[in-house]
MMTF fields as JSON, N, C-alpha, C and O atoms, coordinates in Angstrom:
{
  "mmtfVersion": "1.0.0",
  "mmtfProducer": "UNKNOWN",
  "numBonds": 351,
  "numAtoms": 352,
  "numGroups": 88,
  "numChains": 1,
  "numModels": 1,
  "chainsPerModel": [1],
  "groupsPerChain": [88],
  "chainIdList": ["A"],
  "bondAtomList": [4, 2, 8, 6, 12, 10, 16, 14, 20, 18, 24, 22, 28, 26, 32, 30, 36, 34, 40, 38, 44, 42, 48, 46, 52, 50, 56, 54, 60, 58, 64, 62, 68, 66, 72, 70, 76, 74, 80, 78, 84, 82, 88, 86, 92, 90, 96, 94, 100, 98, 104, 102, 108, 106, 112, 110, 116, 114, 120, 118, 124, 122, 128, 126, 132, 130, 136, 134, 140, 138, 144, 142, 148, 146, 152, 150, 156, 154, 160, 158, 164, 162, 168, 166, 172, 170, 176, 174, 180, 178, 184, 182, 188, 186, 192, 190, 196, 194, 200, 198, 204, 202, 208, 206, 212, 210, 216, 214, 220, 218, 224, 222, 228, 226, 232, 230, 236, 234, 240, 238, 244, 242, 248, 246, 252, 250, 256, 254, 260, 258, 264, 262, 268, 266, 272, 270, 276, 274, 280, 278, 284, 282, 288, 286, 292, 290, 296, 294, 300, 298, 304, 302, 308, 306, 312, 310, 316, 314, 320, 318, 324, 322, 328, 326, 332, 330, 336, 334, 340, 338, 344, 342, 348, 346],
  "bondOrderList": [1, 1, 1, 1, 1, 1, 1, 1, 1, 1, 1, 1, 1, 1, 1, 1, 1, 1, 1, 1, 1, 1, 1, 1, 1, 1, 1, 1, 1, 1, 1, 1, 1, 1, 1, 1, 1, 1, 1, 1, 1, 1, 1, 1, 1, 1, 1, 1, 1, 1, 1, 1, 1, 1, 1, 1, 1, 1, 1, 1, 1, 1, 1, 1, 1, 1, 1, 1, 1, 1, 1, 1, 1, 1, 1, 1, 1, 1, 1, 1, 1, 1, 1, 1, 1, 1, 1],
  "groupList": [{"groupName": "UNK", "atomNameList": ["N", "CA", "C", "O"], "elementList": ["N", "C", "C", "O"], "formalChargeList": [0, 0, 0, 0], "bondAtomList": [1, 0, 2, 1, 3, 2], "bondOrderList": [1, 1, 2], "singleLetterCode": "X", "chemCompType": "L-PEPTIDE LINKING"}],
  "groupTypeList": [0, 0, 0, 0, 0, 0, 0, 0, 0, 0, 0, 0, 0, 0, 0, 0, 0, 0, 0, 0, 0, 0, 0, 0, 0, 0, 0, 0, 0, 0, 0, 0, 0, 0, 0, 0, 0, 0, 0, 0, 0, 0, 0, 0, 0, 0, 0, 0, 0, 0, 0, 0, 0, 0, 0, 0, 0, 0, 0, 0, 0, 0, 0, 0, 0, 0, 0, 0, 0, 0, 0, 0, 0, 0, 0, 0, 0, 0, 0, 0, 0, 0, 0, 0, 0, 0, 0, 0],
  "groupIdList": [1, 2, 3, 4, 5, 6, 7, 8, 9, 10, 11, 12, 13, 14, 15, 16, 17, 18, 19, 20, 21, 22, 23, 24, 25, 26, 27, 28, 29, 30, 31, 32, 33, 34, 35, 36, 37, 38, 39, 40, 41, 42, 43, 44, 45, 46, 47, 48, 49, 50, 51, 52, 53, 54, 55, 56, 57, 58, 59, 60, 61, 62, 63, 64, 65, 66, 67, 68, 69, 70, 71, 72, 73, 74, 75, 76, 77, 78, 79, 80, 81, 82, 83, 84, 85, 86, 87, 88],
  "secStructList": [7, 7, 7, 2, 2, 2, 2, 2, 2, 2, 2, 2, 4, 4, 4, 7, 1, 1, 7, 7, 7, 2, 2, 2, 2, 2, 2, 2, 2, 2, 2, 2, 2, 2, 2, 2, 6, 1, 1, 7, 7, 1, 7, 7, 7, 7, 1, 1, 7, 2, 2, 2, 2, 2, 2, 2, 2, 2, 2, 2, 2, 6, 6, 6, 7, 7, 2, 2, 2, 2, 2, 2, 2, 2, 2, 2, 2, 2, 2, 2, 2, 2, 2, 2, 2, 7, 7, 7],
  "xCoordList": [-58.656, -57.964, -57.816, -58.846, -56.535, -56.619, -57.416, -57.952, -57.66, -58.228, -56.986, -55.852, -57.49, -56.687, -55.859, -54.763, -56.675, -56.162, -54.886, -53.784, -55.063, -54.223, -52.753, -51.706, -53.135, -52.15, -51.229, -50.016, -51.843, -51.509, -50.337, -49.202, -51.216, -50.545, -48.582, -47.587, -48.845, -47.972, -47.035, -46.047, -47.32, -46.113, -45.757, -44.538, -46.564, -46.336, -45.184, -44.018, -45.317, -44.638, -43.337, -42.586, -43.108, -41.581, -40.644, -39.467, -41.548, -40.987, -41.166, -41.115, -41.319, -40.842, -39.542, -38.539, -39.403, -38.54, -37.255, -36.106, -37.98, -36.866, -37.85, -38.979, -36.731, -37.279, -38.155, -37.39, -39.198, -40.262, -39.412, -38.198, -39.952, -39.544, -39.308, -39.771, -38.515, -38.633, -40.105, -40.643, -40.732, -42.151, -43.342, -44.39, -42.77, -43.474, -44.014, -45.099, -42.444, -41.818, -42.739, -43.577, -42.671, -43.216, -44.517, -45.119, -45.491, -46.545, -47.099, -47.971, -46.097, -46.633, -46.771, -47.683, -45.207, -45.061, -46.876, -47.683, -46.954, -47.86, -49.323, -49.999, -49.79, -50.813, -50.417, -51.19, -49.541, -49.729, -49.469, -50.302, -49.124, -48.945, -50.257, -50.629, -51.331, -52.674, -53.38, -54.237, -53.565, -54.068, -54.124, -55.146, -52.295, -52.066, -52.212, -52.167, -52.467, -51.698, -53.394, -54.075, -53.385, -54.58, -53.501, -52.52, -54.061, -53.4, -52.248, -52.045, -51.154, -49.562, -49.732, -50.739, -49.461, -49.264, -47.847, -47.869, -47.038, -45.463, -44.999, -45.103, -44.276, -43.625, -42.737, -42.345, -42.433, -42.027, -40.597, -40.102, -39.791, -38.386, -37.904, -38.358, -36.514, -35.933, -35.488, -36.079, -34.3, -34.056, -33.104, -32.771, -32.279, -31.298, -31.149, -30.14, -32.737, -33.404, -34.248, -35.471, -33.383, -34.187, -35.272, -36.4, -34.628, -35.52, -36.788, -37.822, -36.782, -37.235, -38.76, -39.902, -38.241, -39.161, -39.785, -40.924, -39.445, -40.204, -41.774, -42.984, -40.767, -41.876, -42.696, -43.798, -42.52, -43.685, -44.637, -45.59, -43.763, -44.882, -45.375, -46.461, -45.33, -46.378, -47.297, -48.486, -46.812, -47.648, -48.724, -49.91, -48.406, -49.164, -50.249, -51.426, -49.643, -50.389, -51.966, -53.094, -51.465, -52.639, -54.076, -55.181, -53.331, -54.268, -55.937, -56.312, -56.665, -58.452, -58.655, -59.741, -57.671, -57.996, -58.724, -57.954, -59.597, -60.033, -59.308, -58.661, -59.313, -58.021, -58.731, -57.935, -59.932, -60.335, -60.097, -59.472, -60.033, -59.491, -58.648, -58.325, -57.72, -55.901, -55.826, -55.282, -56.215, -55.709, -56.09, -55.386, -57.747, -57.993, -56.861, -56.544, -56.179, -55.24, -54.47, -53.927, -54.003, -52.674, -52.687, -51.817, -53.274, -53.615, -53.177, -52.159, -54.627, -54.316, -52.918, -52.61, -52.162, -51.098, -50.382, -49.798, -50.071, -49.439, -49.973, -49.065, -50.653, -50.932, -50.737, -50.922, -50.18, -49.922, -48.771, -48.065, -48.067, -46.759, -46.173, -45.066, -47.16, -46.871, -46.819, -46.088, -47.887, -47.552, -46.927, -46.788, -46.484, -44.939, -43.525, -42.809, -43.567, -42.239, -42.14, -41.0, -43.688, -43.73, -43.078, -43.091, -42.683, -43.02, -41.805, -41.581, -40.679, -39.49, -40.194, -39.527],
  "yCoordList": [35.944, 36.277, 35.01, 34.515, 34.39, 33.427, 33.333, 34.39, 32.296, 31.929, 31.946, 31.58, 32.494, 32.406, 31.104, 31.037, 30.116, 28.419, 28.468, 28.123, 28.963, 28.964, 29.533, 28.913, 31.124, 31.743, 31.2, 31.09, 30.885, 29.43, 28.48, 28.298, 27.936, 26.657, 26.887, 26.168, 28.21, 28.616, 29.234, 29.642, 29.381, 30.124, 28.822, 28.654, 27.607, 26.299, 25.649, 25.634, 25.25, 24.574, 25.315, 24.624, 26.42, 26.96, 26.3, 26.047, 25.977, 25.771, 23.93, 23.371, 23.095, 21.497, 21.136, 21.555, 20.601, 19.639, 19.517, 19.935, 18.658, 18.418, 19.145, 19.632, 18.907, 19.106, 18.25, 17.289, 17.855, 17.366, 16.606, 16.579, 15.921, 14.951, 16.309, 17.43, 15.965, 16.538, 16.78, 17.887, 15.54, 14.918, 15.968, 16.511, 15.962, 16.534, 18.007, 18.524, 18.453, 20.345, 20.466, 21.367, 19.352, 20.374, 20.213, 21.282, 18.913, 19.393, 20.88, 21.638, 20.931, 21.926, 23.56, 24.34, 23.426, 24.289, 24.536, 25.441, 23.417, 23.316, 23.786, 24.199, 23.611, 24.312, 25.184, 25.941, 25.891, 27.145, 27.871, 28.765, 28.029, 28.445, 28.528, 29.689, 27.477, 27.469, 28.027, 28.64, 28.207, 29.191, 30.294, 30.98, 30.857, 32.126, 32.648, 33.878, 31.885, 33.037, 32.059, 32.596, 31.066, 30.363, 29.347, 28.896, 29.09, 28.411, 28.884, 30.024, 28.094, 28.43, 29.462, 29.178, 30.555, 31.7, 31.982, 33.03, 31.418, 31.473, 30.455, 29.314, 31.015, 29.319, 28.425, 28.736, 27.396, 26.285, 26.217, 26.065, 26.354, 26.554, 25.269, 24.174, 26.296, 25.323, 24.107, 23.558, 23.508, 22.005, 22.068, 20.951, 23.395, 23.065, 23.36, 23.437, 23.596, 24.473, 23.21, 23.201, 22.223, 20.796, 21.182, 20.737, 21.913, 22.534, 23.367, 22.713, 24.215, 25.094, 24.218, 24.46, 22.841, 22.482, 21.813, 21.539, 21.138, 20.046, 21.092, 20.984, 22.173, 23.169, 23.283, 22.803, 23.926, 24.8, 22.957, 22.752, 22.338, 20.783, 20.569, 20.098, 20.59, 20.428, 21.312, 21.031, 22.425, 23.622, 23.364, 23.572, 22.946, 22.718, 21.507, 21.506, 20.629, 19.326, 19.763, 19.32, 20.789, 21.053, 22.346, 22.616, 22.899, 23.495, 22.687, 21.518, 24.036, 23.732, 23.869, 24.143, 23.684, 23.015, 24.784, 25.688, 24.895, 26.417, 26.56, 25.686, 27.917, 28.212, 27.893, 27.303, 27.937, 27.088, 26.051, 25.749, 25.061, 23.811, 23.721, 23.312, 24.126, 24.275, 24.712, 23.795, 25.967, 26.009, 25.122, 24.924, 24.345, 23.293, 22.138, 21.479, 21.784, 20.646, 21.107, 20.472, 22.5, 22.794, 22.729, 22.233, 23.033, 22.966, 21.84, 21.577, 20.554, 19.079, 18.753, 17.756, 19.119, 18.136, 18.765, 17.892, 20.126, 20.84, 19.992, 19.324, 19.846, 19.271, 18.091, 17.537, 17.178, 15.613, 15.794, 15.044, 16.961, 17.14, 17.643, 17.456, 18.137, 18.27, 17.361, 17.394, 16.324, 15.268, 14.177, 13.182, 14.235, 13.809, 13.687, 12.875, 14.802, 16.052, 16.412, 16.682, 16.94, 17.858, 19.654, 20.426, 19.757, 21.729, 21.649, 20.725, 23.101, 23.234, 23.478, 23.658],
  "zCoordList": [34.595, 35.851, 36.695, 37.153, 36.967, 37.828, 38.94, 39.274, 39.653, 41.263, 42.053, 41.746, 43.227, 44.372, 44.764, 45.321, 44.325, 44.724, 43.7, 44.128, 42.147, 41.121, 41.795, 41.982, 42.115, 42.817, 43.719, 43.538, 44.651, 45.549, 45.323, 45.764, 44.367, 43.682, 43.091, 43.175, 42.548, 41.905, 42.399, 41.79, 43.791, 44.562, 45.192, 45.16, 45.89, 47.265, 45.886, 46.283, 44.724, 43.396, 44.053, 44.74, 43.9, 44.365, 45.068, 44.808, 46.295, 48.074, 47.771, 48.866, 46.828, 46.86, 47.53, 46.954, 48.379, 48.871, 47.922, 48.071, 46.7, 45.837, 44.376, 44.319, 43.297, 41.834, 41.228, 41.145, 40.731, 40.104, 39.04, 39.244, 37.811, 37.39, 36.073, 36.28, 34.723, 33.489, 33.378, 33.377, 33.279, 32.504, 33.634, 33.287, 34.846, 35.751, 35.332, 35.065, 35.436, 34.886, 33.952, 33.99, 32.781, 31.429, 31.744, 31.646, 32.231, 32.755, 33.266, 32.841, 34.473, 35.037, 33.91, 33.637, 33.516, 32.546, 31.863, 32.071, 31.108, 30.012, 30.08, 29.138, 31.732, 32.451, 32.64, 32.051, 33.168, 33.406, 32.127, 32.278, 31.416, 29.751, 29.494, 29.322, 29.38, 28.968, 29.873, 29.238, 31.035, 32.276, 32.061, 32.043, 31.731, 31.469, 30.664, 30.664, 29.56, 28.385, 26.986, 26.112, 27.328, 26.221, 25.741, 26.332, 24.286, 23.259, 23.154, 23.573, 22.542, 22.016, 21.426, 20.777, 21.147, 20.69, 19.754, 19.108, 19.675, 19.002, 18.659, 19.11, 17.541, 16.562, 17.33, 18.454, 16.788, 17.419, 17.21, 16.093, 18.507, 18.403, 17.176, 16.842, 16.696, 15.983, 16.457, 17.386, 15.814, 15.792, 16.738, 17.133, 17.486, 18.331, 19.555, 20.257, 19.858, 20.912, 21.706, 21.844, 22.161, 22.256, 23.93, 24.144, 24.669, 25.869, 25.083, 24.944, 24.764, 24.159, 23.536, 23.926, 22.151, 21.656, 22.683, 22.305, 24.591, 24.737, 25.186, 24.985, 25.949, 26.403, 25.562, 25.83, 24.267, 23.53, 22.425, 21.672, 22.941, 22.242, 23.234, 22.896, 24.691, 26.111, 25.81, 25.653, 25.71, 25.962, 24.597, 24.853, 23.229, 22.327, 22.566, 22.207, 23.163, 23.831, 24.47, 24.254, 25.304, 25.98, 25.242, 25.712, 23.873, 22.341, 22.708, 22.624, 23.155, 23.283, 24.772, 25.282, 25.35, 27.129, 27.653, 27.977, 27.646, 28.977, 29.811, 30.387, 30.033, 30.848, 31.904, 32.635, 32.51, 34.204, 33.846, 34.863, 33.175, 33.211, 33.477, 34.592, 32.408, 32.859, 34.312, 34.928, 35.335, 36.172, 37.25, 38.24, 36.94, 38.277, 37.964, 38.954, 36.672, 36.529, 37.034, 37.938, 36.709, 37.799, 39.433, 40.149, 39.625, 41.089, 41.417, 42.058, 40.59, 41.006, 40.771, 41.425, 40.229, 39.709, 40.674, 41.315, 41.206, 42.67, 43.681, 44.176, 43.987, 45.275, 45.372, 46.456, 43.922, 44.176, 44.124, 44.797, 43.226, 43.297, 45.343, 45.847, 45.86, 47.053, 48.093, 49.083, 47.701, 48.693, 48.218, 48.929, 46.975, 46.906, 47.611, 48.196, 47.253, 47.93, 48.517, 48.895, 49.473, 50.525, 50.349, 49.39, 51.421, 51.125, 51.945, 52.728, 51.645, 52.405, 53.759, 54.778]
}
């Protein structure tokens, strides 16, 4: 069950200023995938699905991480992503 800070995190990510970087996105993507859900769970898009594969190879990147791990990284990486960008 997520933490409240997680919850948090995942709604303030919405309200950025501007859009985060690609490299940023699939980060974030990649924690919250492992937060939510564990390890990759589904095969690896084909060859013409080039969005598709960067996600589910982030999301594989992060294969072992605990999901409290994953969500204190998410957090951290929200809140640097926030004082980046700042909040609408």
């Amino acid at each position: 069950m997520p933490g409240a800070e997680f919850d948090k995190a995942s709604e303030d990510v919405k309200n950025l200023k501007q859009t985060p970087s690609n490299d940023e996105l699939l980060e974030l993507y990649a924690l919250f995938k492992q937060a939510t859900v564990g390890d990759v769970n589904t095969d690896r898009p084909g060859l013409l699905d080039m969005k598709g594969k960067a996600k589910w190879d982030a999301w594989n990147a992060k294969k072992g991480t605990a999901k409290d791990a994953a969500e204190k990284d998410y957090v951290a990486l929200v809140q640097k992503l926030i004082s980046t960008y700042g909040l609408k």
